[in-house]
C-alpha positions as CSV (number, residue, x, y, z in Angstrom):
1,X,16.1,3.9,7.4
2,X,13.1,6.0,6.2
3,X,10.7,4.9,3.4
4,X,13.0,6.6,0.6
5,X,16.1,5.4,1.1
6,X,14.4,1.7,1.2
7,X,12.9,2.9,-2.4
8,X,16.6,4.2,-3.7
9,X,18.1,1.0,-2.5
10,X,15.6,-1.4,-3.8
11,X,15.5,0.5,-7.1
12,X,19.1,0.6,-7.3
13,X,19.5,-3.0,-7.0
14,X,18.0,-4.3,-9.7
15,X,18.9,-7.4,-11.0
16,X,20.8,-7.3,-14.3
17,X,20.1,-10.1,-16.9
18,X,22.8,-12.4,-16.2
19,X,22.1,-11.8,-12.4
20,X,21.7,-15.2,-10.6
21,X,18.6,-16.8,-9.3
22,X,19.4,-16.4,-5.8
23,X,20.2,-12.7,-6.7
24,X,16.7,-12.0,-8.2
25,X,15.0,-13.8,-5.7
26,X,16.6,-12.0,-2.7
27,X,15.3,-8.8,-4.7
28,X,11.8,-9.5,-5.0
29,X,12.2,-10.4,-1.1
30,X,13.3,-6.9,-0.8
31,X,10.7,-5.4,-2.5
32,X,8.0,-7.2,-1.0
33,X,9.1,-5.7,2.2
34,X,9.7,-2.0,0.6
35,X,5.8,-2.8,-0.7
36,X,4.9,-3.6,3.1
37,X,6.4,-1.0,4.3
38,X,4.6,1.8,2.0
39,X,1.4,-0.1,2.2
40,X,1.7,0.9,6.0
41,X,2.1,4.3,5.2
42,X,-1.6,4.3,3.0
43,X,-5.1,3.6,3.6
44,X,-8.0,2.1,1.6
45,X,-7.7,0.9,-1.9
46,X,-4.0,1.9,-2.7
47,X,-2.9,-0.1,0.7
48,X,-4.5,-3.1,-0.4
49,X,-3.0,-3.0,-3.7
50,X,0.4,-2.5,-2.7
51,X,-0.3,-5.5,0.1
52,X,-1.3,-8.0,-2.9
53,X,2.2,-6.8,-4.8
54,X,3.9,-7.5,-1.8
55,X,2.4,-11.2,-1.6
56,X,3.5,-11.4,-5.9
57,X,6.5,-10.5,-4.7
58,X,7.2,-13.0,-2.5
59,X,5.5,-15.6,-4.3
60,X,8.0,-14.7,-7.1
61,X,10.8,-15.3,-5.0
62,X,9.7,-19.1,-3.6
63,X,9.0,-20.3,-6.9
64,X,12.6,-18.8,-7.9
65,X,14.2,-20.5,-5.0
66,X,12.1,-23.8,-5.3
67,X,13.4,-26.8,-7.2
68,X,11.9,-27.5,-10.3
C-alpha cells in the first residue's frame, strides 16, 4: 500500500460522533502509524514533528482504551 492510499483510508475512517471508544481508539492507532510512516519519508524538523504526533497519537488511544 503506498503512502496515499494509507492517507485516503485513514482520512476516510474517521470516527463519527456516536462512534465507540474502541472505534476511535483503533483510529488514532491507525494514524499514528500513517504519521510513522510519512515521518519516514522526511527529514529534519518536519520528521520530528510528525514523529511527536505519532507518539499523541498513540498516547490518545491508551488512555481511550484504559480504565478509568
Amino acid at each position: 500500500m503506498t503512502t496515499l492510499e494509507e492517507m485516503g483510508i485513514v482520512m476516510r475512517a474517521v470516527p463519527g460522533p456516536r462512534a465507540g471508544v474502541h472505534e476511535v481508539a483503533d483510529w488514532y492507532s491507525r494514524k499514528a502509524h500513517l504519521l510513522d510512516r510519512l515521518a519516514g519519508d522526511l527529514a529534519g524538523t518536519e520528521a520530528v514533528r510528525m514523529h511527536r504526533q505519532a507518539v499523541l497519537a498513540r498516547r490518545r488511544a491508551a488512555k481511550l482504551m484504559s480504565p478509568s
